[in-house]
C-alpha positions in Angstrom: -80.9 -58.2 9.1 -78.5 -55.2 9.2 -75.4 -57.5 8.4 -77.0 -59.4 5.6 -78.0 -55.3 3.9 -74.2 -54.2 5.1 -73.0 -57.2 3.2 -74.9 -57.5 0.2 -74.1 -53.4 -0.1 -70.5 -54.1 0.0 -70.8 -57.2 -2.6 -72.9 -54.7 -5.2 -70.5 -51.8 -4.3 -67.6 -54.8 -5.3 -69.2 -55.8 -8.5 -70.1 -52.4 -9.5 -66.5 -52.0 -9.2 -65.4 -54.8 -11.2 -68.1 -54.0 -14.1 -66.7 -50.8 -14.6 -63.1 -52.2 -14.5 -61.2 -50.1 -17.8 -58.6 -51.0 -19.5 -56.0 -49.0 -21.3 -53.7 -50.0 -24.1 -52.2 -49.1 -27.0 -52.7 -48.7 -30.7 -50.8 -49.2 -33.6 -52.1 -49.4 -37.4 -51.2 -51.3 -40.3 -49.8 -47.7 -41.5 -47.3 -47.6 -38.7 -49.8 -44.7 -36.7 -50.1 -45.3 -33.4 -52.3 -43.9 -30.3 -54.1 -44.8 -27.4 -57.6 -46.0 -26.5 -59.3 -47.2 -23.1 -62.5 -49.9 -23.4 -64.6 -51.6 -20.5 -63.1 -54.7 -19.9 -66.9 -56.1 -20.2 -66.9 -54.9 -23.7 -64.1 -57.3 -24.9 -65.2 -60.1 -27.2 -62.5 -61.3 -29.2 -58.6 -60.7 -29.9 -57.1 -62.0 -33.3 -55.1 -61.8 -35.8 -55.0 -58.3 -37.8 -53.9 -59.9 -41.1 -50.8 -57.3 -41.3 -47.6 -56.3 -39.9 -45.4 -53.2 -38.6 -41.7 -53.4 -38.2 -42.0 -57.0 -39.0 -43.8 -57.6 -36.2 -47.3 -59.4 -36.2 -50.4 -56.9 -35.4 -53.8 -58.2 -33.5 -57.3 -57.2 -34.3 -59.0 -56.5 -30.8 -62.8 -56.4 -31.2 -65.5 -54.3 -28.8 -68.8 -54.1 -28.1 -70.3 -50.6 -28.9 -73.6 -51.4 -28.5 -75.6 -53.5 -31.5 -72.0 -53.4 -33.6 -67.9 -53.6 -32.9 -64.8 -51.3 -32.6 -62.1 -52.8 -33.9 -58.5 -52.0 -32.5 -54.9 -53.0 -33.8 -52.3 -53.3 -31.6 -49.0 -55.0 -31.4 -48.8 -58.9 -30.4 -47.0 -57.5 -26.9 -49.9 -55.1 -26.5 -52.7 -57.7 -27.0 -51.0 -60.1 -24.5 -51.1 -57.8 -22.0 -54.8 -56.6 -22.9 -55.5 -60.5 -22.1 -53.6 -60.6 -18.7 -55.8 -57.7 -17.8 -58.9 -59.9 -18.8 -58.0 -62.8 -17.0 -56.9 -61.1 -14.0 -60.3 -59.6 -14.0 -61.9 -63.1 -14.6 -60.2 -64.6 -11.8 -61.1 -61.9 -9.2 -64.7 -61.9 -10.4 -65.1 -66.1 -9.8 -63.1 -65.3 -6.5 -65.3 -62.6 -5.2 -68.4 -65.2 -6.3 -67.2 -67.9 -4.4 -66.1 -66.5 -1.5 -69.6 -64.5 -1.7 -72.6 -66.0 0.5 -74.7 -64.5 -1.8 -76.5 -65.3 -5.2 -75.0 -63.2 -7.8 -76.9 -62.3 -10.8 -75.2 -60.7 -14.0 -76.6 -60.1 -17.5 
């Protein structure tokens, strides 16, 4: 019984871990003004097209949850591609840690 609470201690310390997973990137307006911002990878819903460009260059339109409404970020095209390595980095660690997992996880 010890093992299975030992275990199923580690696997919520594991996707606590994961859940809480930031990631940092950054941003760069329509205006050419630039900066920095750092988002829960969780919070990530959507990465498009920002309708503008700097230095000829494309910009993306990276949407957040903040609660009942969205953030909305604009970085460079080279910025958002990494933003979604990140996410599917993260995606594929969470399904590994699941499947390997002898336990039931739940997540909202």
């Amino acid at each position: 019984m010890l093992k299975i609470f030992v275990l199923m201690s580690f696997m919520g310390s594991l996707l606590f871990a994961l859940d809480s997973y930031q990631v940092a990137f950054e941003t760069t307006e329509c205006s050419g003004e630039s900066g920095f911002a750092t988002v829960t990878i969780e919070s990530i819903d959507k990465i498009q097209s920002a309708g503008c460009l700097h230095e000829g260059k494309k910009l993306q339109k990276l949407l957040v949850r903040k609660g009942n409404t969205y953030a909305t970020y604009t970085l460079t095209y080279d910025e958002a591609k990494m933003v979604m390595q990140d996410v599917k980095l993260y995606n594929r660690a969470r399904l590994q840690m699941m499947q390997s997992a002898n336990t039931l996880v739940i997540t909202k």
